[in-house]
C-alpha positions in Angstrom: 4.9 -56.8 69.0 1.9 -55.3 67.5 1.9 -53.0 70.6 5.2 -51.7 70.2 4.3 -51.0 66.6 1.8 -49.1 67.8 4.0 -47.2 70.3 6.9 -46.7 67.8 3.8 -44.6 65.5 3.0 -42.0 68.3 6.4 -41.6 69.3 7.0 -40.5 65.9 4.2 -38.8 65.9 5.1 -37.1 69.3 8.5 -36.0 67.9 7.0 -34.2 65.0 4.4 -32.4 67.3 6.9 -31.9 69.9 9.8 -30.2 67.4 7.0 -27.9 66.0 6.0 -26.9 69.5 9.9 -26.0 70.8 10.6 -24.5 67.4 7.7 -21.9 68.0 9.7 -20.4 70.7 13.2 -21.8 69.4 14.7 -20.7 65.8 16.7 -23.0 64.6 19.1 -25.7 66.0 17.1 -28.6 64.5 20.1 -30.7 65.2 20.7 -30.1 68.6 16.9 -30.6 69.6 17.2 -34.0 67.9 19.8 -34.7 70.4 18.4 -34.0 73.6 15.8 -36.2 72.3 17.7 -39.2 71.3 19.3 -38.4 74.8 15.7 -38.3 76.8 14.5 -41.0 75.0 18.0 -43.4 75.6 17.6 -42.3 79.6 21.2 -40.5 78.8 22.3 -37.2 80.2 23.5 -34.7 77.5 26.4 -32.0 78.2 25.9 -28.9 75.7 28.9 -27.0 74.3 28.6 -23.4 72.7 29.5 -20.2 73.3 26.9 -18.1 75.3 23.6 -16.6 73.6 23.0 -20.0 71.3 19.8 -20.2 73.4 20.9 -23.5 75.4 18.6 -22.4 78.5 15.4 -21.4 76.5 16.1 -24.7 74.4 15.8 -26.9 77.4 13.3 -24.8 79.6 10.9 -24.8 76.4 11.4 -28.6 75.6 10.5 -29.3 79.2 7.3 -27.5 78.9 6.3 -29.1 75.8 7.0 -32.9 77.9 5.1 -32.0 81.0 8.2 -32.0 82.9 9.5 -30.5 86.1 12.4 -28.3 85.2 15.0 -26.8 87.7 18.0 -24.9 86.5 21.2 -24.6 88.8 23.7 -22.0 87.8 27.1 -23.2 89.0 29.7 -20.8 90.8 32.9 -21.2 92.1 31.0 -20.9 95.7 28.6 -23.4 95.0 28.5 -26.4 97.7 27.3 -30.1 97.4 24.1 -29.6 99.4 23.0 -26.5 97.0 22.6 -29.3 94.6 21.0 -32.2 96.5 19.8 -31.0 99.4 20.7 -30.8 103.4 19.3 -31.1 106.8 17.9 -28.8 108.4 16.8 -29.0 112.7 13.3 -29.1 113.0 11.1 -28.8 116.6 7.8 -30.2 117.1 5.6 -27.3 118.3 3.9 -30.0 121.0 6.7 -32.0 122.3 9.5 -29.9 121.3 11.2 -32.3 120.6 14.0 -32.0 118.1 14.9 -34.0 115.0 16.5 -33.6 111.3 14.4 -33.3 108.3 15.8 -33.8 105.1 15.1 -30.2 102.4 15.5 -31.4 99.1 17.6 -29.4 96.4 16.6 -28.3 92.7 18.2 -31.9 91.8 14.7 -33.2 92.4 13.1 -32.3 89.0 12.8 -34.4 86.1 15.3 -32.0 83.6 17.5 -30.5 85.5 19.9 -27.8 83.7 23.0 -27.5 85.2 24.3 -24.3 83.9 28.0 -23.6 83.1 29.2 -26.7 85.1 32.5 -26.2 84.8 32.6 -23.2 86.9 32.2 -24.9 89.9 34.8 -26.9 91.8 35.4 -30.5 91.5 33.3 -31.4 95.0 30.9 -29.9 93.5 30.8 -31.3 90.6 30.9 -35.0 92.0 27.5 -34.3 94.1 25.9 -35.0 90.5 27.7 -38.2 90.3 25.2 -40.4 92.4 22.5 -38.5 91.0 23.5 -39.3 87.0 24.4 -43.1 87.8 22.2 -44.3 90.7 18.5 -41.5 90.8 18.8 -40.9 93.8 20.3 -38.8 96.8 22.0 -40.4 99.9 22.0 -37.5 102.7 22.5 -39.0 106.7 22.3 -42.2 105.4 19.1 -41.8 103.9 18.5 -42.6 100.3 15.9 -40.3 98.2 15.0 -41.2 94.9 14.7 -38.5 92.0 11.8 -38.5 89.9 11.5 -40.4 87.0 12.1 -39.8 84.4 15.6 -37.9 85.1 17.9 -35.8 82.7 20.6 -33.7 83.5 21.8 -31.4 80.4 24.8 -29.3 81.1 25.9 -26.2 79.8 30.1 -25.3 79.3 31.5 -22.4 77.8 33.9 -24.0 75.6 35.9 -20.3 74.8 36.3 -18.6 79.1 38.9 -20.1 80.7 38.9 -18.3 83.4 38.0 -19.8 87.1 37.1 -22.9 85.5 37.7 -26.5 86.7 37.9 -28.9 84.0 35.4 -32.1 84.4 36.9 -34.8 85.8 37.2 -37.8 83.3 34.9 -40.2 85.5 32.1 -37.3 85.0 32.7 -37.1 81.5 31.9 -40.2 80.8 28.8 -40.3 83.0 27.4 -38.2 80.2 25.6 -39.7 76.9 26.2 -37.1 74.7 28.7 -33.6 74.0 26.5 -32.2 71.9 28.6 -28.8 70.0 26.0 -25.7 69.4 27.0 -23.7 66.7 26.3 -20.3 65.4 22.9 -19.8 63.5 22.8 -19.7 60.0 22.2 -16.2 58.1 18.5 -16.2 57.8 18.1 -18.2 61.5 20.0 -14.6 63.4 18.0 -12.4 61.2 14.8 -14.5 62.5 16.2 -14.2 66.1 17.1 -10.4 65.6 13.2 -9.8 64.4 11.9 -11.2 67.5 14.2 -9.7 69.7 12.3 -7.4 72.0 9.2 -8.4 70.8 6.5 -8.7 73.2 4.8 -12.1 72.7 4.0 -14.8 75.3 4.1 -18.2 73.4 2.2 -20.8 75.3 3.6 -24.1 74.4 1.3 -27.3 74.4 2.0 -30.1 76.6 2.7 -33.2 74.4 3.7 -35.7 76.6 3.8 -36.5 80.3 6.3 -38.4 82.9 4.7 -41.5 82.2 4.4 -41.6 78.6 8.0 -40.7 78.2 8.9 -43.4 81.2 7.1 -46.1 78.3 8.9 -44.8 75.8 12.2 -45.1 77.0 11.1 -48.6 78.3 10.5 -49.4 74.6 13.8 -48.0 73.0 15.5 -50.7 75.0 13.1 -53.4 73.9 14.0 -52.5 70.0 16.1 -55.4 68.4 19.4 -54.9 67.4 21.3 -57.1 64.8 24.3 -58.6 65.5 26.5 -57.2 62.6 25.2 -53.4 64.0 26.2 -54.5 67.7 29.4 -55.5 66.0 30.5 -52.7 64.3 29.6 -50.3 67.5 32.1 -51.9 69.4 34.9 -52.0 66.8 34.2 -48.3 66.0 34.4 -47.6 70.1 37.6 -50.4 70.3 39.0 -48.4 67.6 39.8 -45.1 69.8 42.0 -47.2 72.3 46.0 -47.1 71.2 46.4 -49.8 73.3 44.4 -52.2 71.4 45.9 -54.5 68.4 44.2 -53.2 65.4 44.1 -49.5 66.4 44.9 -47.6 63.6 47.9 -45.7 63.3 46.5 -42.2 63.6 44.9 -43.5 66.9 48.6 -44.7 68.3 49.9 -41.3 67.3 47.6 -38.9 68.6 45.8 -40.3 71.6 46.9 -40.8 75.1 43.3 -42.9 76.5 40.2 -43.8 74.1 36.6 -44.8 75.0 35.7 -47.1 78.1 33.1 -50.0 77.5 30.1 -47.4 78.2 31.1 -46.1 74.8 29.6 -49.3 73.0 26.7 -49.1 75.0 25.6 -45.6 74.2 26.4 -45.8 70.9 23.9 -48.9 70.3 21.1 -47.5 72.7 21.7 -44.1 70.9 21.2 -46.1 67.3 18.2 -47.7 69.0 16.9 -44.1 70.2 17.2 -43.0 66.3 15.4 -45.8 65.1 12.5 -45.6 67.2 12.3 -41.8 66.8 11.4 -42.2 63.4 9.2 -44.8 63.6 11.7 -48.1 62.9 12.6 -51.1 64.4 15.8 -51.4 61.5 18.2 -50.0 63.5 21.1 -49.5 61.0 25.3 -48.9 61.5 23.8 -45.5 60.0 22.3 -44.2 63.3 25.6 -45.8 64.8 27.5 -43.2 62.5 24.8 -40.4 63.2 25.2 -40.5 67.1 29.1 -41.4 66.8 30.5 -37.8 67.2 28.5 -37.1 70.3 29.3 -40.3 72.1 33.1 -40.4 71.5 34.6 -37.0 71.0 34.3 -36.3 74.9 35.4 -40.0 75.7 38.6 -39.6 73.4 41.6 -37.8 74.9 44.3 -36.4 72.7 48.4 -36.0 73.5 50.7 -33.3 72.9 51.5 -34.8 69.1 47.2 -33.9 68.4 48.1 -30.5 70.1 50.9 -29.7 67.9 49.3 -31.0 64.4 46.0 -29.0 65.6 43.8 -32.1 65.8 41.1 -32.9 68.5 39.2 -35.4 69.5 36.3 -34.5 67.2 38.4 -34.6 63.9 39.9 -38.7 65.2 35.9 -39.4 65.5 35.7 -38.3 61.5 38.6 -39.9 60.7 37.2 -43.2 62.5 33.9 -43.2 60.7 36.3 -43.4 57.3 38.5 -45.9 58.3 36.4 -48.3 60.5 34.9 -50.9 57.7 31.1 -51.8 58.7 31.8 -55.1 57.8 35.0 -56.9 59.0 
């Protein structure tokens, strides 16, 4: 115990050193980099949603720098095949014995952070090669399996506003993801910042706070954090709460949504609570972080009907409308 206490100090410590590093080359978005932390830290992959030039790229390709991480980026096209992604055979001769056999070429999946940009632009095959990689780290290719690096994130980027030659994620993708974490537009001060710098010739060298390992004992200790019962408890209602189907649903929920949160749903939303805790140097994990990593956890797990399309209400505004009605004590 008094080892964990330990490790809980310089992972706070680490998170103040490692915000103060990212926001040296990153104005703003204090929120979002909080995220993708909780999300590194929980061992859950994060999908990104803004419009373009909210610095999603330079936010994860600095954060990787300041962890001591490999970092690939993978810009997805319509054209865009499976083995782009993981990898694929190629024939190789032995310059003695000429003889012939396959050798397996990894693809930029094999990094630690792994930014697959604009997702949704590629097709659904596509998509799916991520699948084994989210769920299982690894990469099966002639049979073979390869295991990814550890540790292993994949953050993804959608343009929620261009429509055009998009595929949708499938549902059973969705829900491989953690987190939707929503960018929005800098504040007044935060653009005039980014306007300043703009064209400015300055090479910022960002110092490497963490390593592979350190972050692999981290995320190793998150789990270990206790959680109390009444917490666990009102998790589960909250993600229980988003199913019409189920007695006790409120009435909004019956009347505006077509399929609510699977079981993973529970899940993420205590590790996430755990994830918050730790971050700030606590083993009291409260149904406060619950509430804090709610919207991120739910909103892309809730799907609305044609009654939320007509009244002009998404999944987002039943996640509000959940932390209101859902009691933290039964």
């Amino acid at each position: 115990m008094t080892d964990d206490l330990k490790l809980l100090e310089e992972l706070q410590e680490a998170r103040q050193k490692i915000l103060q590093e990212v926001h040296r080359v990153v104005v703003g978005q204090e929120e979002i980099i909080e995220g993708l932390l909780v999300g590194l830290f929980s061992g859950g992959h994060c999908l990104l949603i803004g419009v373009p030039g909210l610095a999603k790229t330079l936010m994860v390709r600095t954060l990787a720098r300041a962890l001591d991480l490999t970092f690939k980026r993978i810009q997805f096209t319509p054209d865009l095949m499976p083995s782009d992604i993981t990898g694929t055979e190629v024939i190789q001769q032995d310059a003695s014995s000429f003889e012939r056999s396959f050798k397996f070429v990894p693809g930029p999946i094999f990094a630690n952070l792994v930014l697959a940009d604009e997702i949704n632009r590629a097709p659904p095959k596509t998509q799916a090669a991520l699948l084994e990689s989210m769920q299982e780290y690894q990469v099966t290719a002639g049979g073979v399996r390869y295991p990814l690096p550890l540790p292993f994130l994949v953050l993804a980027t959608q343009n929620p506003i261009e429509l055009e030659g998009t595929y949708p994620l499938p549902e059973a993708q969705l829900d491989r993801f953690m987190f939707s974490i929503y960018l929005n537009y800098p504040a007044t001060e935060e653009e005039k910042k980014i306007a300043e710098l703009t064209g400015a010739d300055i090479e910022v060298e960002v110092a490497r706070i963490l390593n592979a390992e350190k972050i692999l004992t981290y995320q190793a200790l998150v789990k270990r954090i206790p959680v109390s019962e009444h917490v666990v408890d009102f998790a589960v209602r909250l993600a229980r709460a988003t199913r019409p189907g189920q007695d006790g649903a409120p009435d909004f929920v019956k009347d505006f949504v077509s399929w609510g949160a699977g079981p993973r749903a529970s899940q993420y939303l205590v590790l996430g609570a755990r994830a918050r805790a730790a971050l700030r140097g606590d083993v009291n994990v409260s149904t406060a972080d619950v509430k804090e990593v709610a919207s991120s956890v739910l909103r892309h797990r809730i799907f609305t009907n044609f009654n939320a399309d007509a009244e002009g209400i998404d999944a987002a505004k039943i996640v509000q409308r959940l932390l209101q009605t859902v009691p933290e004590i039964p």
